[in-house]
C-alpha positions as CSV (number, residue, x, y, z in Angstrom):
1,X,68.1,-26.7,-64.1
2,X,67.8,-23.0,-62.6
3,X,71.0,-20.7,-62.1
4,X,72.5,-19.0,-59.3
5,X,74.7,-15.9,-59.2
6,X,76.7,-15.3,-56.3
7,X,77.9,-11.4,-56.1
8,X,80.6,-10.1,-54.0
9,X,80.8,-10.4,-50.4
10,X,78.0,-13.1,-50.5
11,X,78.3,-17.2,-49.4
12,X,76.1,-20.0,-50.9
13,X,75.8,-23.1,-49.8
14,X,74.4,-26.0,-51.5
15,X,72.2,-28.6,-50.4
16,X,71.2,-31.7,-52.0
17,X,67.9,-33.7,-50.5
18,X,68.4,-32.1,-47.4
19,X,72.0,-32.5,-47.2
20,X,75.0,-30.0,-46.7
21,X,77.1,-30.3,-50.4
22,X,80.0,-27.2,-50.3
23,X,80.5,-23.7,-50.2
24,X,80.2,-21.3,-53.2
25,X,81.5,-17.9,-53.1
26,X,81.3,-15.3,-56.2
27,X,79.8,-16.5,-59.3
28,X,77.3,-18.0,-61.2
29,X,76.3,-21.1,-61.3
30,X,73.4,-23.8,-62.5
31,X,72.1,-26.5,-60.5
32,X,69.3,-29.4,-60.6
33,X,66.1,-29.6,-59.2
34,X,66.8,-31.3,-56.3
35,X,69.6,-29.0,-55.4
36,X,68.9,-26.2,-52.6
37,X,71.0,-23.1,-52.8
38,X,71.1,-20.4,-49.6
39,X,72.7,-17.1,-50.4
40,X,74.1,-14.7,-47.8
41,X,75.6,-11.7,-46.9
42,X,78.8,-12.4,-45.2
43,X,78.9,-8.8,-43.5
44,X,76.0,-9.9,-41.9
45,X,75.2,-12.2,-38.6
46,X,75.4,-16.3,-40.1
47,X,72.0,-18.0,-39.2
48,X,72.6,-21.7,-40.5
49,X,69.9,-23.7,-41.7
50,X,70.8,-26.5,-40.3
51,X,73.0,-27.6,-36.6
52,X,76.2,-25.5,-37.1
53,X,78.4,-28.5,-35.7
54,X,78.0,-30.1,-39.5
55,X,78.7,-27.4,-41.4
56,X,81.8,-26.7,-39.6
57,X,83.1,-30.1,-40.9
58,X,83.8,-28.1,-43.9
59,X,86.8,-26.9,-43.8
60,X,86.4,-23.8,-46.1
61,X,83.5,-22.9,-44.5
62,X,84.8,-22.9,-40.9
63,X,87.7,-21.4,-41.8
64,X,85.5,-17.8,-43.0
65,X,83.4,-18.4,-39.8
66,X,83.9,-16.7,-36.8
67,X,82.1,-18.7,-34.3
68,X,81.3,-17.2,-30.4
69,X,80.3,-19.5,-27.7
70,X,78.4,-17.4,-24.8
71,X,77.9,-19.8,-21.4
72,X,75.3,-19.3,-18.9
73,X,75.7,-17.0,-16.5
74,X,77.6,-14.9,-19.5
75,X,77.4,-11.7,-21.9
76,X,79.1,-11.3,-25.4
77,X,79.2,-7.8,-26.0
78,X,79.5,-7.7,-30.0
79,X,81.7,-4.5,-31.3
80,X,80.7,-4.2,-34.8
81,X,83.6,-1.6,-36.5
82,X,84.5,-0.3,-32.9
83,X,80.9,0.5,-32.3
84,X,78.8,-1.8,-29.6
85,X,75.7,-3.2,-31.8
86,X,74.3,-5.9,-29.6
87,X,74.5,-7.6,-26.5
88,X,74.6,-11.9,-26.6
89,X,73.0,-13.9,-24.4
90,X,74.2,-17.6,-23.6
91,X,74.3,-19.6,-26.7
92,X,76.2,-20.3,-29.8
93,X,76.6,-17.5,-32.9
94,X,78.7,-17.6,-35.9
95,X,79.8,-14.4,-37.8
96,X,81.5,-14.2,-41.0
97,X,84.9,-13.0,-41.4
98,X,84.6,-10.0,-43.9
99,X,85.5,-6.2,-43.9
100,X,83.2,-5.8,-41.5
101,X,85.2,-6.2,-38.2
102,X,83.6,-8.4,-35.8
103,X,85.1,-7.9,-31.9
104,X,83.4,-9.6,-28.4
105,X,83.9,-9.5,-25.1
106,X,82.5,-11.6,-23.0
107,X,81.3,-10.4,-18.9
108,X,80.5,-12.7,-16.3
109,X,76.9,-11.6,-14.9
110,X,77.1,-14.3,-12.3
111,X,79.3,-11.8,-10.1
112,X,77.7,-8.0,-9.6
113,X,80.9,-6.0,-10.0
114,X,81.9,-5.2,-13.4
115,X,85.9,-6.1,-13.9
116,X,85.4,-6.2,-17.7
117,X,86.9,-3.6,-19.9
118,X,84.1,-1.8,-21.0
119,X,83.5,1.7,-21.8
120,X,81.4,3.3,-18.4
121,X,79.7,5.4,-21.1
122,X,78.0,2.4,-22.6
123,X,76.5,0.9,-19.7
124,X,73.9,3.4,-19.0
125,X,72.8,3.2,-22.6
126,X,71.0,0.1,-24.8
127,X,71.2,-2.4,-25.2
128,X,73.6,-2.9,-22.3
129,X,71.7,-0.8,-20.1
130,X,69.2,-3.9,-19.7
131,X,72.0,-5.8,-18.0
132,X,73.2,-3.3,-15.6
133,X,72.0,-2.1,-12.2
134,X,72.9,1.4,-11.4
135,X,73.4,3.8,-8.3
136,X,74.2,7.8,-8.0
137,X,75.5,8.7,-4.7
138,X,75.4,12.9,-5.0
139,X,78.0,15.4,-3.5
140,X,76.3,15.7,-0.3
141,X,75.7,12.2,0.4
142,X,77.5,9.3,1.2
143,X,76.0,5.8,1.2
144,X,76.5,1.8,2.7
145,X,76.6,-1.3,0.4
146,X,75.2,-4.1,1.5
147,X,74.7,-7.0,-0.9
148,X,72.9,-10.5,0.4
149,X,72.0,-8.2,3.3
150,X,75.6,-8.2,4.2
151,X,77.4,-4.6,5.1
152,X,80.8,-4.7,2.7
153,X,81.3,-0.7,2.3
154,X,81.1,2.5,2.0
155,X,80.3,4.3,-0.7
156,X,81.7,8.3,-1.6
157,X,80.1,10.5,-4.1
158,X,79.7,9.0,-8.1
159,X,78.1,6.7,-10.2
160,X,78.4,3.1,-8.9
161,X,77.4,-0.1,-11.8
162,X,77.0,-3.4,-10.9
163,X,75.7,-6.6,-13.3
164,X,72.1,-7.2,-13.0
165,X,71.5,-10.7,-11.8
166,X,70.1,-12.7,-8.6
167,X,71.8,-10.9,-6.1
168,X,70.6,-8.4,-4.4
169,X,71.8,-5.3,-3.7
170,X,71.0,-2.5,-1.1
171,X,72.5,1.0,-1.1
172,X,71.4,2.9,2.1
173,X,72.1,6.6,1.3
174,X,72.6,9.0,4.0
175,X,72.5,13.2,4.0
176,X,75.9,14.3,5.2
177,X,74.6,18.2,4.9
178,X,73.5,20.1,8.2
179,X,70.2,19.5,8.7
180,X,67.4,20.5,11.6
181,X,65.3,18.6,13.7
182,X,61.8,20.5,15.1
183,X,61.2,19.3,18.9
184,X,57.8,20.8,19.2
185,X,54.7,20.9,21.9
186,X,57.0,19.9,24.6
187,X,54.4,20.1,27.4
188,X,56.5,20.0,30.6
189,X,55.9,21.3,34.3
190,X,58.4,23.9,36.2
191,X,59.9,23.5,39.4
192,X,56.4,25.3,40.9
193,X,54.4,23.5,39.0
194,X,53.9,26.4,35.9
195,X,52.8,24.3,32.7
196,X,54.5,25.5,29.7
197,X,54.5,24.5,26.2
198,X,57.8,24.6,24.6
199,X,59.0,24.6,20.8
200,X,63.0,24.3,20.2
201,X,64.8,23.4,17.3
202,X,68.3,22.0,16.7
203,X,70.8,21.7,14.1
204,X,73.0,18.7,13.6
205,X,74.7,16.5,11.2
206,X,76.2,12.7,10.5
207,X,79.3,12.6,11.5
208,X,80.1,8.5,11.1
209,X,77.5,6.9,8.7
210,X,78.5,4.0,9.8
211,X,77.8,4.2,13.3
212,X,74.4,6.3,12.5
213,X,73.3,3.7,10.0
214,X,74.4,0.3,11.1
215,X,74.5,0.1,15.1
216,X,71.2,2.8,15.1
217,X,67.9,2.7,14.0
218,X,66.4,5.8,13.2
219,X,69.0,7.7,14.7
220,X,67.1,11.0,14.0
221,X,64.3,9.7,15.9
222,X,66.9,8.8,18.9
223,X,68.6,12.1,18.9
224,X,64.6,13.6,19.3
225,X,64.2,11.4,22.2
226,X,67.7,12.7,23.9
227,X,67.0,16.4,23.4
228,X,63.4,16.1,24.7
229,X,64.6,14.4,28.0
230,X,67.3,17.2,28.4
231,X,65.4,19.7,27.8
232,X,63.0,18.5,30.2
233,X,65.5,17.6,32.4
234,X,66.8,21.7,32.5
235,X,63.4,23.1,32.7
236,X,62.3,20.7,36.1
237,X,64.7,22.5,37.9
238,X,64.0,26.3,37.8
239,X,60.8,27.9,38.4
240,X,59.1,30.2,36.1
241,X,60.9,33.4,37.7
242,X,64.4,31.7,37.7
243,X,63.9,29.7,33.8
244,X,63.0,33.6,32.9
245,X,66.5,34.4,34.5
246,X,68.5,31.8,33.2
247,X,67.0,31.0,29.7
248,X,70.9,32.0,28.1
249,X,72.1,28.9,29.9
250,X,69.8,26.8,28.2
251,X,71.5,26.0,25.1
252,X,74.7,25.1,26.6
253,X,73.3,22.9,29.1
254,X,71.1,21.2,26.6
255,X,74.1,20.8,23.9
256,X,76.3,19.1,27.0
257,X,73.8,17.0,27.9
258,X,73.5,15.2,25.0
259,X,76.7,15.3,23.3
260,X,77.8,11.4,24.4
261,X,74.3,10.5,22.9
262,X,74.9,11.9,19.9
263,X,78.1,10.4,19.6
264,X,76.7,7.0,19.7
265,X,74.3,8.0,17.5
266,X,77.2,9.0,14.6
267,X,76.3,12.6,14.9
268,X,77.3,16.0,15.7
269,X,74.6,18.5,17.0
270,X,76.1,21.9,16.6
271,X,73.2,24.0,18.1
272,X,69.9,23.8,19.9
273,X,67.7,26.9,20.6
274,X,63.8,27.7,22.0
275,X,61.3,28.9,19.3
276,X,58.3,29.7,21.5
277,X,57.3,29.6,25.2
278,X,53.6,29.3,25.5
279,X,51.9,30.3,28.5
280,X,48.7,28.6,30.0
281,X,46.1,31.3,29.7
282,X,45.8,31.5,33.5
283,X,48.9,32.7,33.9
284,X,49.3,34.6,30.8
285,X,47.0,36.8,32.2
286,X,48.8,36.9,35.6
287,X,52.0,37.9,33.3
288,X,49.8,40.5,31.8
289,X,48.9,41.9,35.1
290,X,52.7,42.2,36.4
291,X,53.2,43.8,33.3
292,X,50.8,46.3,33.8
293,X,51.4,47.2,37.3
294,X,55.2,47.5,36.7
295,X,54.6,50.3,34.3
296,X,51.8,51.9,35.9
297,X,54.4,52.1,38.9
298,X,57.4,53.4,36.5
299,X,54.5,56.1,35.2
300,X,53.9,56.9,39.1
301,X,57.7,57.2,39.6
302,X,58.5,59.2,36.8
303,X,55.4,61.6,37.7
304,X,56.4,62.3,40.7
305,X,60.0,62.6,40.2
306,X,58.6,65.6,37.4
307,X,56.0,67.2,40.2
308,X,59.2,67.5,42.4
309,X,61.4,69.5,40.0
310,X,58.7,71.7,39.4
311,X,58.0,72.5,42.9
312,X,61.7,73.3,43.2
313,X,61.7,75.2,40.3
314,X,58.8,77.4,41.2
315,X,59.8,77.9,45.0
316,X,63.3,78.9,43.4
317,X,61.4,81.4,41.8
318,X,59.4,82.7,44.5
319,X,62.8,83.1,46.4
320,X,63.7,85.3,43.4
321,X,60.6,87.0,43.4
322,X,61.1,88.0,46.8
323,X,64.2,89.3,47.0
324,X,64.0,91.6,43.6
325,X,60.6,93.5,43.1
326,X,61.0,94.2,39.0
327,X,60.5,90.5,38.7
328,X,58.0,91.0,40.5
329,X,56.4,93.2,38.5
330,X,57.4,91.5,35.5
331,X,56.0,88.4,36.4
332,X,52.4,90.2,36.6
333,X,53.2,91.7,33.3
334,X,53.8,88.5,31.8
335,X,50.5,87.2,33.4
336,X,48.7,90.2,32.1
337,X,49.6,89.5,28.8
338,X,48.9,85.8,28.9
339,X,45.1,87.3,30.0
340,X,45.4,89.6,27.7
341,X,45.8,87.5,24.6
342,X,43.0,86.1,25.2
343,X,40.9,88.9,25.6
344,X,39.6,90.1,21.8
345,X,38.8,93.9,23.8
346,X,38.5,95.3,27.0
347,X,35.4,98.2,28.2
348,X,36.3,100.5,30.8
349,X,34.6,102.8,33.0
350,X,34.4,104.2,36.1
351,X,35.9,106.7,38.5
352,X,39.1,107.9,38.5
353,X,40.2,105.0,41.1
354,X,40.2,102.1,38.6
355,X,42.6,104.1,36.4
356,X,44.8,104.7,39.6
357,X,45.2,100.9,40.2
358,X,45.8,100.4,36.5
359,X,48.7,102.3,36.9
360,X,49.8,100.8,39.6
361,X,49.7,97.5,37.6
362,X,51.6,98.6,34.7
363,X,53.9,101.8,36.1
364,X,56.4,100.3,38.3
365,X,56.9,102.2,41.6
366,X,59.6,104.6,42.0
């Protein structure tokens, strides 16, 4: 014989030549030989040794069972004291009814959106996590859901969960922000024929996702296409001399021309400007030369405009001159002096007639 003790909180059961017997709980106890005892831990998860079904026929021991049958296409999410411990896949468990509370909910994973009453905080986490496909749609963005291929919504900013399971799922995201599209080396021909090389930019944004996302494709690429033909459009018409002229206009008349474009497109284009006009070197040169001769001719014009006012002033002077001999005389002094500044020292000799017409120089006439 060998002895058994059963302590609290434990289950035997005994089997004899393979076959199911009873239930023990707390005690000790001796048995034969032939006898099979299996202890366990009823706060624990019941793994029976043999098909479940039979032991259930006992009574005692199905009524301290608690016995969870998952289906396909089905979750058991077990709560173990409040707290999620595992996730059950399709299939039978049993559980023993103890201090330990045992609480499941069970999720249908054959549909994608999660009705259940679970905690959002959990599904992002294990062991759930594994089950559950999951989408962030930020501030700035909004997005289209499309599951089987098939549009069904649109989704605002937040955290979107769906079950993880055979059907597919598509979110298309779009950028609801301003944004800017480059059109750049846009070769195109004037009216007379003056090839120029033009980079613009514009500034737009999604104004009806749907529209933009589900009748368009690429609608960026489309709205490119509409401002290159208008702006090619605008600059066919002028020549060089007159696009010069009328380059304010061009922003309007570009933003105008494709405004019911855009609106097809599901956007909203709020401005359009040039970054460079590039010259072929030909003419460039050309430019260069206009340039040149215009302000050698303003240099010409100013010139002469200041050789005039000083003729005036100096035959004002001379009029002045004439008509009043001490400014007469004090202009020669003045002159003098200008010589004489320059003039370190001055050697005189002679007669008596060189010191007469000194005089005369300096001693005005009475």
């Amino acid at each position: 014989m060998k002895k058994v003790k059963v302590n609290a909180y434990q289950v035997a059961l005994v089997f004899k030549n393979e076959a199911y017997q009873k239930m023990l709980l707390a005690g000790t106890y001796w048995f034969w030989k032939n006898e099979v005892v299996y202890v366990y831990d009823i706060t624990k998860q019941f793994h029976p040794p043999v098909e479940l079904n039979i032991l259930l026929q006992d009574e005692r021991l199905a009524d301290i069972l608690q016995v969870i049958e998952v289906k396909d296409n089905e979750i058991a999410l077990q709560y173990e004291n409040g707290l999620l411990k595992a996730v059950l896949t399709p299939g039978r468990y049993a559980f023993w009814k103890s201090l330990v509370k045992q609480e499941f909910i069970k999720a249908d994973v054959s549909k994608i959106d999660i009705a259940e009453n679970i905690d959002r905080s959990l599904l992002s986490k294990a062991p759930l996590s594994a089950w559950v496909r999951m989408s962030e749609v930020q501030n700035y963005e909004k997005a289209l859901l499309f599951v089987e291929g098939k549009y069904v919504k649109v989704l605002n900013p937040g955290v979107y969960y769906w079950w993880k399971n055979s059907t597919t799922i598509h979110v298309a995201k779009v950028d609801m922000r301003q944004q800017q599209l480059e059109v750049n080396g846009q070769e195109i021909l004037t009216k007379d024929k003056a090839a120029l090389r033009i980079n613009a930019w514009a500034q737009y944004k999604v104004a009806d996702i749907e529209k933009a996302v589900l009748e368009n494709k690429d609608y960026d690429k489309q709205l490119y296409v509409a401002l290159q033909l208008a702006l090619r459009e605008y600059i066919a018409g002028f020549s060089f001399d007159e696009l010069l002229e009328k380059k304010d206009s061009l922003a309007p008349f570009i933003l105008q021309s494709v405004q019911q474009n855009a609106e097809a497109l599901g956007v909203t284009v709020s401005d359009f400007g040039i970054r460079d006009i590039i010259l072929p070197g030909d003419v460039k040169e050309i430019m260069n030369q206009v340039l040149i001769a215009e302000k050698k001719a303003q240099a010409n014009t100013i010139m002469r405009r200041e050789e005039t006012a000083s003729t005036r002033s100096l035959l004002n002077t001379a009029k002045l001159m004439e008509e009043n001999a001490m400014l007469w005389k004090l202009k020669e002094m003045e002159y003098v002096e200008k010589i004489a500044d320059k003039i370190s020292s001055i050697s005189v000799s002679g007669s008596g007639v060189l010191i007469e017409q000194l005089k005369q120089i300096f001693v005005p006439q009475k």
